[in-house]
TORKOL-4160 file (C-alpha; in steps of 0.2 Angstrom, whole numbers, padded with zeros to 4 digits, m for minus):
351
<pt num="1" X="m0029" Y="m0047" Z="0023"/>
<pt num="2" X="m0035" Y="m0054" Z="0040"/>
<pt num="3" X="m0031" Y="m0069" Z="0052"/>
<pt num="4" X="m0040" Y="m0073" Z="0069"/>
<pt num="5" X="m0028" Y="m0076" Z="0084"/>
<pt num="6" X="m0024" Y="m0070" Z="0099"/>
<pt num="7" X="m0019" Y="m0052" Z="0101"/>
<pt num="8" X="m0001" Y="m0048" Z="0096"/>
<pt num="9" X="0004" Y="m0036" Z="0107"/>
<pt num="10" X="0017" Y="m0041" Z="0121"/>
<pt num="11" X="0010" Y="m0045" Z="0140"/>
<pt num="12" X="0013" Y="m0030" Z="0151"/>
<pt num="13" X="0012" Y="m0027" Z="0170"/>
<pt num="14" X="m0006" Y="m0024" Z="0175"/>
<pt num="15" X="m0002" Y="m0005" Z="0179"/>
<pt num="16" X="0004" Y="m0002" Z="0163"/>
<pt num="17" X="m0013" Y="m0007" Z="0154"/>
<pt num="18" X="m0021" Y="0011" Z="0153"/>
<pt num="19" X="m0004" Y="0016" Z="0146"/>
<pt num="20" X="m0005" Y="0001" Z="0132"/>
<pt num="21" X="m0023" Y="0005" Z="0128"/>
<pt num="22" X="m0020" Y="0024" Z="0125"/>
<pt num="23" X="m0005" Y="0019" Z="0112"/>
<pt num="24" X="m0014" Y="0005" Z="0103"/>
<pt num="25" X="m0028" Y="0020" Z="0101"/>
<pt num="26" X="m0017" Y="0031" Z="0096"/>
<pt num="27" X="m0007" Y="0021" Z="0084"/>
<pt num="28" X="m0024" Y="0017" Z="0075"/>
<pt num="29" X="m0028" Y="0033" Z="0072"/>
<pt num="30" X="m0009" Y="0037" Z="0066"/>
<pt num="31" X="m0008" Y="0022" Z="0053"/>
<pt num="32" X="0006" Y="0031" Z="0044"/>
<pt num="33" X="0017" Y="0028" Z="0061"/>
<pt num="34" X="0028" Y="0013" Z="0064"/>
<pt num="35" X="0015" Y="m0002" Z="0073"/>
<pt num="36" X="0029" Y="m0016" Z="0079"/>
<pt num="37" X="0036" Y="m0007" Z="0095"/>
<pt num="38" X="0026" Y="m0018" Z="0104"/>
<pt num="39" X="0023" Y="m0033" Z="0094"/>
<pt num="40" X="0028" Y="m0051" Z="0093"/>
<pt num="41" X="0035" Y="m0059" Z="0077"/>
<pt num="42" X="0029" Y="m0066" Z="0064"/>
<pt num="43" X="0027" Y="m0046" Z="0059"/>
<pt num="44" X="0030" Y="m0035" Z="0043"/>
<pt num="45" X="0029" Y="m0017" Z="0040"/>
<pt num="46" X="0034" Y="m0010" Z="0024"/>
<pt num="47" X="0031" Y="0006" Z="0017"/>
<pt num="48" X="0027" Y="0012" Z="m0002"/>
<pt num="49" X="0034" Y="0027" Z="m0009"/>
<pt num="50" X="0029" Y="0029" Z="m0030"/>
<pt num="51" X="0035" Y="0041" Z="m0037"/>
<pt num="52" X="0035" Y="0047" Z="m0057"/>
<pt num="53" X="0044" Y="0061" Z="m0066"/>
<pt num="54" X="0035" Y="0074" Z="m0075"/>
<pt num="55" X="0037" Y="0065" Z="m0094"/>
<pt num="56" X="0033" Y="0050" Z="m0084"/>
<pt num="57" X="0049" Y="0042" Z="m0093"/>
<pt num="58" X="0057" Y="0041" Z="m0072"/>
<pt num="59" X="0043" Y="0027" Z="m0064"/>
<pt num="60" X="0051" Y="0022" Z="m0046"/>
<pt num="61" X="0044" Y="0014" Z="m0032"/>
<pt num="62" X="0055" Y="0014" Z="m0013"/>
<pt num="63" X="0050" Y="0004" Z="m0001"/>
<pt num="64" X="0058" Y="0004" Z="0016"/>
<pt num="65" X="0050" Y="m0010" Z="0031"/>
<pt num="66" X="0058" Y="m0021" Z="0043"/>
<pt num="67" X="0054" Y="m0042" Z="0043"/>
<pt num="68" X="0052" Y="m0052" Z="0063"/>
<pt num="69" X="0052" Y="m0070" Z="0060"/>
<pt num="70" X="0049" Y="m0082" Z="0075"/>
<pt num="71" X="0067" Y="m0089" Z="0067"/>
<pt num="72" X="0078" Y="m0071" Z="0076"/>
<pt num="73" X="0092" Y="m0077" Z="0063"/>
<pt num="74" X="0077" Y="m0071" Z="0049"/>
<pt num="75" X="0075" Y="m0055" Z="0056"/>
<pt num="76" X="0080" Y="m0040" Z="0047"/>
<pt num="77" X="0076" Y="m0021" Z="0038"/>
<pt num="78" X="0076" Y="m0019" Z="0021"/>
<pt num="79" X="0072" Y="m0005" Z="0007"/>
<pt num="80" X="0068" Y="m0010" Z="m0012"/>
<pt num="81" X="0069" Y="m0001" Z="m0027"/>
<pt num="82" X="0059" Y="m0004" Z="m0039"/>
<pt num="83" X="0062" Y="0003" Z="m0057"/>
<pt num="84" X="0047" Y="0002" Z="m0066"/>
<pt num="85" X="0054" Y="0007" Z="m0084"/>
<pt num="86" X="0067" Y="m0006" Z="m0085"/>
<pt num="87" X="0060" Y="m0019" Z="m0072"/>
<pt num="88" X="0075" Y="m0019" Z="m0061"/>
<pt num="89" X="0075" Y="m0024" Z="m0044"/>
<pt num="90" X="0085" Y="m0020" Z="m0030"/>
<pt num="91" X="0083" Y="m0028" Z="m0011"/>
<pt num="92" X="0096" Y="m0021" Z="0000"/>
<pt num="93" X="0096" Y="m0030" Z="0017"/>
<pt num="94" X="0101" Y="m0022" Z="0034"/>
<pt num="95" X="0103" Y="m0029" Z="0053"/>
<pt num="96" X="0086" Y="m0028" Z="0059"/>
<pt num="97" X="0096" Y="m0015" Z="0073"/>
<pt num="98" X="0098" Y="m0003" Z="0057"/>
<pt num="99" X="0079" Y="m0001" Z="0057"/>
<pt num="100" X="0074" Y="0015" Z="0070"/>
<pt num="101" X="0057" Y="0021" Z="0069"/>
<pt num="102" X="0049" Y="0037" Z="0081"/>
<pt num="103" X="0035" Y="0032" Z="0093"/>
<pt num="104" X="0029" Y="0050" Z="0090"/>
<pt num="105" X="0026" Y="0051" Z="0072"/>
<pt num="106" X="0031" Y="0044" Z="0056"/>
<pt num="107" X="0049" Y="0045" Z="0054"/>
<pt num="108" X="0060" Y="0032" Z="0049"/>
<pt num="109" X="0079" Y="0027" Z="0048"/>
<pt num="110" X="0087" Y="0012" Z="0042"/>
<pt num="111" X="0106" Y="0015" Z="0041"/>
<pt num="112" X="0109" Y="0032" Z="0033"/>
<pt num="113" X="0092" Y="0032" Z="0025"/>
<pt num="114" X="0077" Y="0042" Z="0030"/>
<pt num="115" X="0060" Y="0042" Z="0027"/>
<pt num="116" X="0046" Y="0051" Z="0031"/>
<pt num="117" X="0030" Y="0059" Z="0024"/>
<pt num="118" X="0041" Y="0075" Z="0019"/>
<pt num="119" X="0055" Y="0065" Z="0009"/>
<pt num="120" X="0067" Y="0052" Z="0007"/>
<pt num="121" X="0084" Y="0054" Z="0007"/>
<pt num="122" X="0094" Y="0037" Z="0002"/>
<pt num="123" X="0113" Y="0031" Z="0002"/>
<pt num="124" X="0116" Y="0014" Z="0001"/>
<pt num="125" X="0131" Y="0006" Z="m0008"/>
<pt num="126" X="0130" Y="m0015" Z="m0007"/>
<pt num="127" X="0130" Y="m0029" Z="m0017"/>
<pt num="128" X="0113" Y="m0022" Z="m0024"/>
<pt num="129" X="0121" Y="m0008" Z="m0031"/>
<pt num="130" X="0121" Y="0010" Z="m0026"/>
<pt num="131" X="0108" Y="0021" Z="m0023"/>
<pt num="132" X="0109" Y="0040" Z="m0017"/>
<pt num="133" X="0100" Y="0055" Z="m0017"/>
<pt num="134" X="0084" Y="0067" Z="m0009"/>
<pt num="135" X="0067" Y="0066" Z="m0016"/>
<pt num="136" X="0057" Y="0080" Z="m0006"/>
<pt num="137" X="0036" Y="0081" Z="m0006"/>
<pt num="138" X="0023" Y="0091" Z="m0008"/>
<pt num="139" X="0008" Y="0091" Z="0007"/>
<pt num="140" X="0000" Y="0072" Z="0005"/>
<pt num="141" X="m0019" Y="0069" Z="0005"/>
<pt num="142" X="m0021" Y="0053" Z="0015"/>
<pt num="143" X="m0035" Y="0043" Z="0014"/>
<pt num="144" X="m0047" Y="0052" Z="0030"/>
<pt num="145" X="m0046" Y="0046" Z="0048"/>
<pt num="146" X="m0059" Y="0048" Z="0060"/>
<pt num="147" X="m0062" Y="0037" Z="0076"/>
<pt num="148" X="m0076" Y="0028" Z="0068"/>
<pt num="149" X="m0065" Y="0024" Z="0053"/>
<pt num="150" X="m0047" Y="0027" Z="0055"/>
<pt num="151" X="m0043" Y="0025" Z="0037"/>
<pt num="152" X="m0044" Y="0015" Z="0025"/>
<pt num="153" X="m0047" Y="0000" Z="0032"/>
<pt num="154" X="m0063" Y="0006" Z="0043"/>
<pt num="155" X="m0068" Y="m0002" Z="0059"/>
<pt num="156" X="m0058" Y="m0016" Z="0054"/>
<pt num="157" X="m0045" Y="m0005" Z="0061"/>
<pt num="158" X="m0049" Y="m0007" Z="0076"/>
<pt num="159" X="m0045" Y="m0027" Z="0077"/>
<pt num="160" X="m0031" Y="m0031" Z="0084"/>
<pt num="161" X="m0028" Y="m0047" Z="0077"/>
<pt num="162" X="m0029" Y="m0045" Z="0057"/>
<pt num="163" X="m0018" Y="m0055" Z="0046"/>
<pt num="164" X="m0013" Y="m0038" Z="0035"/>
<pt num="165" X="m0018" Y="m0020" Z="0038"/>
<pt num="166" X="m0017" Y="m0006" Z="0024"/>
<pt num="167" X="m0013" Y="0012" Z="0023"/>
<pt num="168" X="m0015" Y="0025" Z="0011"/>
<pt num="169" X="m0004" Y="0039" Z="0018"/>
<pt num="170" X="m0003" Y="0049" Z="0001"/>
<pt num="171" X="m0013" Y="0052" Z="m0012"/>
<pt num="172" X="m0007" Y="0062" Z="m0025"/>
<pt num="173" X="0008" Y="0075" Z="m0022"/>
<pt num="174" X="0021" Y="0084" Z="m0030"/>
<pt num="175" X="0039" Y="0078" Z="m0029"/>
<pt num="176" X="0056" Y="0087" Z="m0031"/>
<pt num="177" X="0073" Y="0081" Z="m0033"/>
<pt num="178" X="0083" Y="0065" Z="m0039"/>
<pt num="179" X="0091" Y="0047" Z="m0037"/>
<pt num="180" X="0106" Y="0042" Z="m0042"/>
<pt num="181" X="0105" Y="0023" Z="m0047"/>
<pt num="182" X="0120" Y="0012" Z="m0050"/>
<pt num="183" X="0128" Y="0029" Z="m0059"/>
<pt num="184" X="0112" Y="0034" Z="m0069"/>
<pt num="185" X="0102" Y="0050" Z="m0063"/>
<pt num="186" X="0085" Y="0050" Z="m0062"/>
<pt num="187" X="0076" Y="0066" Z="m0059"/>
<pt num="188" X="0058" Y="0068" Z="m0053"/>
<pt num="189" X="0056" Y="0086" Z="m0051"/>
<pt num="190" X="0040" Y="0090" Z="m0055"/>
<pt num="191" X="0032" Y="0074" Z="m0057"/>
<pt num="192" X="0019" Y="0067" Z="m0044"/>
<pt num="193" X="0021" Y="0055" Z="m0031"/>
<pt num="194" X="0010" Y="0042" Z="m0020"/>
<pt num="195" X="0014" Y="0036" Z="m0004"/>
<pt num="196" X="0004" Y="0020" Z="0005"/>
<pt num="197" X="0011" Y="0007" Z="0018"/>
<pt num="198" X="0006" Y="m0012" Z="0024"/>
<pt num="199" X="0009" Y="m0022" Z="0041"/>
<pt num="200" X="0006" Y="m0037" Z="0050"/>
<pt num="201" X="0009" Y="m0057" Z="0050"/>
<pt num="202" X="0009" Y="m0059" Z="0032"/>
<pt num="203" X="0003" Y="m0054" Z="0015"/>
<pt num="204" X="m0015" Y="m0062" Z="0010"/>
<pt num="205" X="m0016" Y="m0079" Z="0002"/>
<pt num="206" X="m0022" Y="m0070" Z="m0016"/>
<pt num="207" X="m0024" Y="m0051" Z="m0021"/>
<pt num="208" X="m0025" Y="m0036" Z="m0034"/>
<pt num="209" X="m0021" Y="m0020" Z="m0029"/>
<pt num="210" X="m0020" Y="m0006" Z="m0042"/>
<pt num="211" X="m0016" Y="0013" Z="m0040"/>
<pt num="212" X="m0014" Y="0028" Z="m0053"/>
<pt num="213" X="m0014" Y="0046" Z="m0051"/>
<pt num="214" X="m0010" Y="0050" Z="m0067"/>
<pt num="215" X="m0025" Y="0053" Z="m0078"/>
<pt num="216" X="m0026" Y="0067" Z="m0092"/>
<pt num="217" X="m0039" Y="0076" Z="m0077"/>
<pt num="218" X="m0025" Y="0084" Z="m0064"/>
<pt num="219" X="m0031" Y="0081" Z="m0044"/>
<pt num="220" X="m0038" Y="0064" Z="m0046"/>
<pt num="221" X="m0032" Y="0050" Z="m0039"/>
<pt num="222" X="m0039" Y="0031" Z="m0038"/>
<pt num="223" X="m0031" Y="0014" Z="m0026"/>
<pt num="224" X="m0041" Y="m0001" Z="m0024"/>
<pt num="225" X="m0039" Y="m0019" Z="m0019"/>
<pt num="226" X="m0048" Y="m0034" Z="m0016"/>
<pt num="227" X="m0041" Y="m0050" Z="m0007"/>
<pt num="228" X="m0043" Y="m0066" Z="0001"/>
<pt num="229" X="m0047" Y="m0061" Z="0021"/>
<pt num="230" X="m0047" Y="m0074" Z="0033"/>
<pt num="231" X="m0059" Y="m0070" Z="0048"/>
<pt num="232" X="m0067" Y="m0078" Z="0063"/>
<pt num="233" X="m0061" Y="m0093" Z="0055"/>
<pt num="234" X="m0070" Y="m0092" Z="0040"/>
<pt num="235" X="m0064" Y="m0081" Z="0026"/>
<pt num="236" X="m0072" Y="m0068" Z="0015"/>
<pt num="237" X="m0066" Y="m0056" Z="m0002"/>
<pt num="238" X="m0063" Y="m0041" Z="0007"/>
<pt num="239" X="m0062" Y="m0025" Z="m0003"/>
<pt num="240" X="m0057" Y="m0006" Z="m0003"/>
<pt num="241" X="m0056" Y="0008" Z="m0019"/>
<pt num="242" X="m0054" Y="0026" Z="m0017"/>
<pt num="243" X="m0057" Y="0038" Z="m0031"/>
<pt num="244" X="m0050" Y="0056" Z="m0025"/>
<pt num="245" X="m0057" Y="0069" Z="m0037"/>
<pt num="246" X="m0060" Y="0089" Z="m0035"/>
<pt num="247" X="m0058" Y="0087" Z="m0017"/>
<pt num="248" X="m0068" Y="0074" Z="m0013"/>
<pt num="249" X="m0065" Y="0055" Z="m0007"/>
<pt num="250" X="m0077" Y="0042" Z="m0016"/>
<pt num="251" X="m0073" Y="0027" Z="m0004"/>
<pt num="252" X="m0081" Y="0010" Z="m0008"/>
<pt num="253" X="m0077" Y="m0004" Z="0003"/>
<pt num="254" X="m0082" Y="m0021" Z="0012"/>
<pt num="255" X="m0085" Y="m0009" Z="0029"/>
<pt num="256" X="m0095" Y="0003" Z="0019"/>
<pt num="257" X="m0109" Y="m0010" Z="0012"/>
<pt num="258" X="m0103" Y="m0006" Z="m0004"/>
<pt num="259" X="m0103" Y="m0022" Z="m0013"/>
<pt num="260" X="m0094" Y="m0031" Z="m0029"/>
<pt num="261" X="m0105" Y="m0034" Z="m0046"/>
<pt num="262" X="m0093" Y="m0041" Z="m0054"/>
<pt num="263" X="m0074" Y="m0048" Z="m0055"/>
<pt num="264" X="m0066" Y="m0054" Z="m0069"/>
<pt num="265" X="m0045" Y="m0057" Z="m0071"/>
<pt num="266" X="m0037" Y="m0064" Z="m0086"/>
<pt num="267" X="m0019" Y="m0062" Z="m0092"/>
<pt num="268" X="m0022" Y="m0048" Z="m0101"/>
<pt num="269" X="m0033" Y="m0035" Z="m0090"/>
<pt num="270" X="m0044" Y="m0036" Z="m0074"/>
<pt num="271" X="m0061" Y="m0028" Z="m0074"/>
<pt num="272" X="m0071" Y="m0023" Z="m0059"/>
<pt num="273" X="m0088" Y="m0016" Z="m0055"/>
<pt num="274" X="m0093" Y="m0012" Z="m0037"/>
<pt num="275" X="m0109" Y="0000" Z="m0032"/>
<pt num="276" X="m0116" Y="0004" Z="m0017"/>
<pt num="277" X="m0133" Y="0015" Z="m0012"/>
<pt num="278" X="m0129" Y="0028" Z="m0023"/>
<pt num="279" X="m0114" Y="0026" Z="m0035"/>
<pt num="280" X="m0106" Y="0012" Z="m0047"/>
<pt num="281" X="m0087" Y="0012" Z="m0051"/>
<pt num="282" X="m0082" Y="0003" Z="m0067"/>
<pt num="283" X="m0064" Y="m0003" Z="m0067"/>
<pt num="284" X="m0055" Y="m0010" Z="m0083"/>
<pt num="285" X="m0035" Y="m0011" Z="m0081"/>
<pt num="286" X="m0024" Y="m0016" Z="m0093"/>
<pt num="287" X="m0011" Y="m0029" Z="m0088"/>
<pt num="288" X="0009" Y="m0026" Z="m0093"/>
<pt num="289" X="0025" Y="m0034" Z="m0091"/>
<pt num="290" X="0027" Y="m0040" Z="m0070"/>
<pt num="291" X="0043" Y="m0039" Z="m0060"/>
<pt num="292" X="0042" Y="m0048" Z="m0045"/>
<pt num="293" X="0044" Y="m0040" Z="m0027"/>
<pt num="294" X="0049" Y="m0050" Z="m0011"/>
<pt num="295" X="0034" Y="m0049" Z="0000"/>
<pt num="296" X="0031" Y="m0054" Z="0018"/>
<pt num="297" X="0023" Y="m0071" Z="0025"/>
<pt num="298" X="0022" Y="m0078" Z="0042"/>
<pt num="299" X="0041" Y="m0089" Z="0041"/>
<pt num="300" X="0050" Y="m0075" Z="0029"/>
<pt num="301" X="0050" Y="m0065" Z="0014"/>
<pt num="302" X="0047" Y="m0076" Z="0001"/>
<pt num="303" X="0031" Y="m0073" Z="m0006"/>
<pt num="304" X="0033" Y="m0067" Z="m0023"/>
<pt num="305" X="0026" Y="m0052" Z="m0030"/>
<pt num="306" X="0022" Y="m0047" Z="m0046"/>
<pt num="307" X="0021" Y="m0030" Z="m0049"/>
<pt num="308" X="0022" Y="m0018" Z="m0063"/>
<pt num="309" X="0020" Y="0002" Z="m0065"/>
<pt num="310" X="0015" Y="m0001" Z="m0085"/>
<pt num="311" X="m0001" Y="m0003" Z="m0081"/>
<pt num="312" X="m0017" Y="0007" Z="m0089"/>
<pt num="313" X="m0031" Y="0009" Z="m0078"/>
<pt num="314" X="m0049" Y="0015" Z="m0086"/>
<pt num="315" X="m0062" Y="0020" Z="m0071"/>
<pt num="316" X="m0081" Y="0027" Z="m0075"/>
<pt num="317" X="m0089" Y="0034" Z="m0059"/>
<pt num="318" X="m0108" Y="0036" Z="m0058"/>
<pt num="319" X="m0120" Y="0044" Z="m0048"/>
<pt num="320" X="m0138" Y="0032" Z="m0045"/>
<pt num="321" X="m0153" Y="0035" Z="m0044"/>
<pt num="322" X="m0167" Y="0046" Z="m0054"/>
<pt num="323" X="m0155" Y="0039" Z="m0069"/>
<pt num="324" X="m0136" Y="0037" Z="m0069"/>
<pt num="325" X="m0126" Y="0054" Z="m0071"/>
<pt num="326" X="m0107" Y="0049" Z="m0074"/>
<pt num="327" X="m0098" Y="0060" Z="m0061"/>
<pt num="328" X="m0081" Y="0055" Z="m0067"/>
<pt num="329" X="m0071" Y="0044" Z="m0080"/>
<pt num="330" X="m0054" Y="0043" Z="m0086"/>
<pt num="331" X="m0038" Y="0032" Z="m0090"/>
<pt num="332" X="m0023" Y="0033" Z="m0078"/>
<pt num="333" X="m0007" Y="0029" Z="m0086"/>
<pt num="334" X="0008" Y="0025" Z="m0075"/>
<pt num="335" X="m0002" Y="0012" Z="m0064"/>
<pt num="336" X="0003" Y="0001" Z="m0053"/>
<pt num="337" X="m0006" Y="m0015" Z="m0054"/>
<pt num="338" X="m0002" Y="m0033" Z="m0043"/>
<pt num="339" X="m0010" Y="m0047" Z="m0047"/>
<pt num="340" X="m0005" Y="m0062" Z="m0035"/>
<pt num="341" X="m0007" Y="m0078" Z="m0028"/>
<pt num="342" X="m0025" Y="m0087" Z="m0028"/>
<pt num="343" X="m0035" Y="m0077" Z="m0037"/>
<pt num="344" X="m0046" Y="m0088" Z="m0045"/>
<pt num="345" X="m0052" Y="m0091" Z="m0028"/>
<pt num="346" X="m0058" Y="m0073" Z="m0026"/>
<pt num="347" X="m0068" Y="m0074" Z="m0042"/>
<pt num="348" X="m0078" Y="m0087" Z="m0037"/>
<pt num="349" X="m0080" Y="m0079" Z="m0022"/>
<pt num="350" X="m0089" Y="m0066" Z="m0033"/>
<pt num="351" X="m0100" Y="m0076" Z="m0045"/>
C-alpha cells in the first residue's frame, strides 16, 4: 500500500512551515479526518461504512470519497452503495466542488449528504437511482492510536509518501435507522455496523482484505489484509489483522514483527496463518459470489474491485508458549472479503 516519492504535500511559505508540521502531526494521529486539504493530485480518500441488519437479511456498504487526477477534467466526489444481498451497485458522481470536508474533525458533506462517525444521512436521486434515508451509530471502537502508532498502520503512519494508507475507524457498533433504495426500505435498526477509510495515490497493485464482526460470540470483531507495498524502491507483502475480543485488541502486523506462515488463495477460500512471539491466528475464509467496486489508481478510478459481503470467515487465536491455549475461535458470517489484482505475487512472496 506504499510508493516512494517526494512528499505530497503543497510547497508553503517558509513562515508557514511550523504551522504545516503541526497539521501533518495532527492529521496522523486523527486518521478518521479528511487528509487532501493540502495535497496534490493523483489522490483518493474514500470512506467505508458496513452496515447489517439484525436478521442479517439487510447487508450495505456506503462509501463516500473524492478522486484528484493530474487530468482536473477527472476530478470528482462520489458515494457508492453497495448491496451486498443482491449485488447491485450504485456510483453516484458529484463535481469535485460538492465534496466539503472539516479541517477539525471528521465531518463530511457531498451535496445533501452527510457523513460522520455519529451517522449518515443520504439523499441522492440521479441516473443511479435514488437513495434517501438516516442511519444513526452507536460509540465506534477504532483500531488505538498512540504517537508511536497512530493506528493501524503503525509508524508507517508517519511517511509521508506511502502509495495507500489505511484506517479502521469502527470496529463494531450498533446502528439505527433505514435506507430507502430505488423504492425498497431497508431497515437496519438493531443490527451492527463497521466503519473503516483509505487514501492516497492509488490502491495497491494486488490485495485481500476481509472483515466480519458478526460471529455467534457478541463484542468480537476481526479486519485484516495483506498487499503488495512498494517501498524504497523495492516492494514487500505488507500486512495487518485485528481481532477485537472482550475488550482487548490482538494486533498482528508487518510493524509489529509479527510475521505470515502461511498464504494460500484459491477460487474457493483464502487461508492465512500469521504468529508472532506469543500468539498464532489461523484464518480460513470462504469465497462467495463478487460484485465489482470502482477503485482508485493514480490516472482515475478504474481499478476494478471485487467485493462481496457473502463471505464466511473461520479464525482460531492462540496463546504460545508453555503449549498452545486457544484464546479464541469462531465463524463470522456476513464478511466482507476482497481479493484483487496480483495475488499470486503475494503468495510467492510467502513461500
Amino acid at each position: 500500500m506504499q510508493h516512494l516519492a517526494a512528499p505530497d504535500l503543497l510547497p508553503i511559505p517558509e513562515e508557514g512551515a511550523d504551522r504545516m508540521i503541526s497539521n501533518y502531526i495532527d492529521l496522523v494521529l486523527h486518521p478518521e479526518r479528511y487528509h487532501g486539504h493540502d495535497r496534490r493530485p493523483p489522490f483518493f480518500e474514500g470512506w467505508y461504512f458496513k452496515m447489517i441488519s439484525p436478521d442479517r437479511s439487510r447487508r450495505f456498504a456506503v462509501i463516500p470519497g473524492i478522486f484528484l487526477s493530474d487530468d482536473p477534467g477527472r476530478h470528482h466526489a462520489f458515494i457508492q452503495v453497495f448491496d451486498g444481498v443482491s449485488g447491485a451497485v450504485g456510483y453516484h458522481r458529484f463535481p469535485a466542488e460538492a465534496f466539503q470536508a472539516s479541517r477539525q474533525g471528521f465531518d463530511l458533506r457531498i451535496g445533501a449528504n452527510r457523513f460522520t462517525l455519529e451517522g449518515i444521512t443520504l439523499d441522492i436521486d440521479d441516473d443511479q437511482g435514488v437513495v434517501q434515508g438516516e442511519v444513526r451509530f452507536g460509540a465506534a471502537i477504532p483500531w488505538t492510536v498512540t504517537p508511536r502508532e497512530p493506528g493501524v498502520m503503525g509508524w508507517f503512519g508517519w511517511m509521508p509518501f506511502m502509495e495507500c494508507y489505511h484506517g479502521i475507524l469502527g470496529f463494531d457498533h450498533a446502528v439505527d435507522g433505514a435506507l430507502s433504495v430505488n423504492g425498497a426500505t431497508h431497515d437496519f435498526s438493531g443490527g451492527r455496523g463497521y466503519i473503516e477509510k483509505d487514501w492516497g495515490k492509488s490502491f495497491p497493485g494486488g490485495w485481500v482484505w476481509m472483515q466480519t464482526n458478526h460471529f455467534e460470540q457478541p463484542d468480537v470483531s476481526f479486519t485484516a489484509s495483506i498487499a503488495i507495498v512498494p517501498f524504497l524502491g523495492r516492494w514487500f507483502p505488507g500486512f495487518l489483522a485485528g481481532v477485537w475480543h472482550e475488550g482487548r485488541l490482538y494486533k498482528f502486523a508487518t510493524y509489529t514483527g509479527a510475521r505470515t506462515e502461511k498464504l494460500a488463495i484459491s477460487d474457493h477460500r483464502v487461508e492465512w496463518a500469521l504468529r508472532d512471539r506469543s500468539l498464532r491466528l489461523e484464518v480460513f475464509a470462504e469465497r462467495a459470489e463478487s460484485s465489482i467496486l470502482p477503485g482508485p489508481n493514480r490516472a482515475d478510478m478504474s481499478t476494478r474491485v471485487p467485493e462481496t459481503l457473502k463471505a464466511s470467515i473461520a479464525i482460531r487465536l492462540s496463546a504460545l508458549g508453555g503449549g498452545s491455549r486457544e484464546v479464541f475461535s469462531g465463524r463470522g458470517e456476513c464478511a466482507g472479503l476482497e481479493v484483487a489484482g496480483d495475488v499470486e505475487k503475494l503468495m510467492k512472496a510467502i513461500r
